[in-house]
C-alpha positions in Angstrom: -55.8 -93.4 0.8 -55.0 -95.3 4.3 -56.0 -93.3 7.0 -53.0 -92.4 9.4 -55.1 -93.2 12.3 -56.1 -96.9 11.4 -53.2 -98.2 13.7 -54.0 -96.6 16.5 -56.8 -98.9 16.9 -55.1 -102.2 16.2 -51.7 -101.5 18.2 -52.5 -98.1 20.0 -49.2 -96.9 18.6 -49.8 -94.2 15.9 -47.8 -94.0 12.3 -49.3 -90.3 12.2 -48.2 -89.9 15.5 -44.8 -90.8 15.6 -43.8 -89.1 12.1 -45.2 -85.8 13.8 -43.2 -86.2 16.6 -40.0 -87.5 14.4 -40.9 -83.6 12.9 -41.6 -81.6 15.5 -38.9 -82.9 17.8 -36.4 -82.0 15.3 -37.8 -79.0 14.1 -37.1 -80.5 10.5 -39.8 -78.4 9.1 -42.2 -75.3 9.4 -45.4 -76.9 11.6 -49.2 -75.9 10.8 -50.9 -73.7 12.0 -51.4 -70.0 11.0 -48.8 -69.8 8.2 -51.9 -72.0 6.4 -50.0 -75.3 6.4 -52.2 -78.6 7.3 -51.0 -81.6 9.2 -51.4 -83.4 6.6 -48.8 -80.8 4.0 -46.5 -81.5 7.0 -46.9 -85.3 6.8 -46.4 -85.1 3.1 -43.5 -83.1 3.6 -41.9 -86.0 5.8 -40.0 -87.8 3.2 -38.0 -84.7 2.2 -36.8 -84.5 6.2 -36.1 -87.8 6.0 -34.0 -87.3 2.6 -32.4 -84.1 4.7 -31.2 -86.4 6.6 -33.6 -84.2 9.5 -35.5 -87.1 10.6 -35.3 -90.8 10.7 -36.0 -92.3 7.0 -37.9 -95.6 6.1 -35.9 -97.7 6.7 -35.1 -96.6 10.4 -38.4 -96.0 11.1 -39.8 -99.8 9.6 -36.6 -100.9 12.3 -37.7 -98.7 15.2 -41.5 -99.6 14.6 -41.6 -102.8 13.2 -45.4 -103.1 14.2 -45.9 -100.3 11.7 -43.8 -101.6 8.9 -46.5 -102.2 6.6 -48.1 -99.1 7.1 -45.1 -97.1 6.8 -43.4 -98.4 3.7 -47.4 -98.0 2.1 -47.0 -94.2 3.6 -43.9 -93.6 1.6 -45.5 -95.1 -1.4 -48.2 -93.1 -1.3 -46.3 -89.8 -1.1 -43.9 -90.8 -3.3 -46.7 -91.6 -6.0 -48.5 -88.1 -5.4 -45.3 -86.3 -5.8 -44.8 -88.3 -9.4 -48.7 -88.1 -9.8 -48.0 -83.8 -9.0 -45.6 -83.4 -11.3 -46.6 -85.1 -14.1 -50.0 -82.8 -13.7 -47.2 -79.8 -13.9 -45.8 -80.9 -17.4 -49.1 -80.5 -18.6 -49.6 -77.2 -17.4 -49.6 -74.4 -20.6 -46.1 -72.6 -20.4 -46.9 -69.1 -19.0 
């Protein structure tokens, strides 16, 4: 997995960063801390905001941050393919 952090060096603009703040800022969803989430359950969580309609989705976000383009459309992909990944896992699961 791409670490969030790996533009920061290149452009000193962080994809990590600005999704956290897209959250936060809109208080789109709970943030970590002692309710047990991690920042990375929140990042995960980003594309459901964005589908909410709480924060700005892919395609604003590739427009507003075009330096981070690539980065963010391989972020979406990513979650996208652990949610499918996550649920397929679930169908396996014995019936309880």
């Amino acid at each position: 997995m791409t670490d969030p952090h790996d533009s920061c060096e290149r452009s000193g603009l962080c994809l990590r960063d600005v999704l956290l703040d897209h959250l936060q800022a809109e208080g789109a969803l709970p943030w970590p801390g002692a309710d047990g989430l991690t920042v990375e359950e929140v990042l995960a969580s980003y594309p459901v905001a964005a589908g909410l309609g709480r924060v700005p989705d892919q395609e604003e976000l590739c427009l507003r941050y075009p330096e981070l383009g690539a980065e963010i459309r391989s972020f979406f992909a990513r979650v996208r393919a652990n949610r499918s990944r996550a649920a397929a896992d679930s169908e396996l699961l014995p019936d309880r």
